[in-house]
C-alpha positions in Angstrom: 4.1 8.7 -16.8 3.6 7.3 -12.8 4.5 4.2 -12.5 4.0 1.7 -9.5 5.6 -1.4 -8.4 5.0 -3.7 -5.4 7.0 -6.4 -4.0 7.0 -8.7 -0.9 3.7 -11.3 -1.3 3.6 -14.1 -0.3 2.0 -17.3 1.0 2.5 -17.2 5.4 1.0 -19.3 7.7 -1.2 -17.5 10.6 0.6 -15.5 13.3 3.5 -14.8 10.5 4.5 -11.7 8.8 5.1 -10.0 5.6 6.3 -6.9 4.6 5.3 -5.0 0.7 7.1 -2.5 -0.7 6.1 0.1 -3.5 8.5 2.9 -5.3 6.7 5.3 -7.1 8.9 6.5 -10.2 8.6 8.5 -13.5 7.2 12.0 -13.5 6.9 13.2 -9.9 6.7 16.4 -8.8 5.3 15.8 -5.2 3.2 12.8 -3.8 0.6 14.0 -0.8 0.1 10.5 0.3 0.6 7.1 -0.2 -1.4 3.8 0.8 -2.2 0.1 0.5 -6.1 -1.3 -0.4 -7.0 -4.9 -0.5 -9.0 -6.6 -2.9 -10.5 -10.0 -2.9 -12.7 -11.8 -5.6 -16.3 -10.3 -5.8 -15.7 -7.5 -3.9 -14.4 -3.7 -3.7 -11.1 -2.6 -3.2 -10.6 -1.8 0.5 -8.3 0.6 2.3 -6.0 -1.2 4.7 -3.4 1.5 5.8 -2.7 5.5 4.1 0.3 7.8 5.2 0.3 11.5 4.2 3.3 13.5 3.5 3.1 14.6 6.9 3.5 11.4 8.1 0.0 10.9 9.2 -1.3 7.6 8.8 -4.9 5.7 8.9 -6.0 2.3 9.5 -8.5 0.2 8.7 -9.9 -0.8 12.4 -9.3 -4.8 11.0 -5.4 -3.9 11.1 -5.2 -1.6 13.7 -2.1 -2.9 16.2 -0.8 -5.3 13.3 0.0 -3.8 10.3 2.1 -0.6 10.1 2.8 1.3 7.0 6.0 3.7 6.8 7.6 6.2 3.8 10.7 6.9 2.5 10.0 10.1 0.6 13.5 9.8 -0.6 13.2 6.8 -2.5 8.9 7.6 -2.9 8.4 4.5 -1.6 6.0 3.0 0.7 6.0 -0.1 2.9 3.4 -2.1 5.0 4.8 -3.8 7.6 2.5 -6.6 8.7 2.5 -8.8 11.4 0.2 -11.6 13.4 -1.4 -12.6 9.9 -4.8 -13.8 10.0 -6.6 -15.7 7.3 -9.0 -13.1 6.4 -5.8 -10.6 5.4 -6.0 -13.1 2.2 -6.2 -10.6 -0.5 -4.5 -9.0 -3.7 -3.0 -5.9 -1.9 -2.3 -2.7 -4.3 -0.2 0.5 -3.8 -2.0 3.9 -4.2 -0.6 7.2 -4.8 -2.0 10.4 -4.7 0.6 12.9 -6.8 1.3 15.5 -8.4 2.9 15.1 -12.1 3.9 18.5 -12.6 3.8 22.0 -10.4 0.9 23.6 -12.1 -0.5 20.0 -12.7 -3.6 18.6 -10.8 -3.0 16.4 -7.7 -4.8 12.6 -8.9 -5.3 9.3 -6.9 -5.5 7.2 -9.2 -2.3 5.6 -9.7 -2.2 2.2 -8.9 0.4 -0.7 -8.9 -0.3 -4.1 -10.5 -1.1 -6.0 -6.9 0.9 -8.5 -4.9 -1.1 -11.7 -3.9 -0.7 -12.0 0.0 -2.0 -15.5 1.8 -2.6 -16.4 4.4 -3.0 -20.0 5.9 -4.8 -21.2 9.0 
């Protein structure tokens, strides 16, 4: 069984920073990438930032020049460093992973941590 745990939320005031961490653990066999979505009340969960295993990464245009995400495939874990915080980041942010469980297993997205609560005040 995948687990995932994030860390670092917070409450910031604008123009601060934050930085979330999530470590991937259980049973691994390879992870193709890993990201970070936002979510806030009555609406969808939202990408924010993805890096692949290649170290390839994607941004939501929002975040673009603020928020940089990073891997340690060492440790599987995935950070999101983010900086000049604007109200509207305001969201529950959750970890997504894309693995592998086994050799011959599938490769499945849908692993998700339990969300950090970031705010942001003006």
């Amino acid at each position: 069984q995948v687990r995932l745990v994030e860390s670092g939320g917070g409450l910031v005031q604008a123009g601060g920073s934050l930085r979330l961490s999530c470590a991937a653990s259980g049973t691994i066999f390879s992870i193709n990438a890993m990201g970070w979505y936002s979510q806030v009340p009555g609406k969808q969960r939202e990408l924010v930032a993805v890096i692949k295993s290649a170290g390839n990464t994607n941004y939501a245009d929002s975040v673009k020049g603020r928020f940089t995400i990073s891997r340690d495939n060492a440790k599987n874990t995935v950070y999101l460093q983010m900086n000049s915080l604007k109200p509207e980041d305001t969201a529950v942010y959750y970890c997504n992973a894309v693995l592998r469980e086994s050799r011959f297993g599938g490769i499945r997205g849908d692993y998700w941590g339990q969300g950090t609560q970031v705010t942001v005040s003006s």
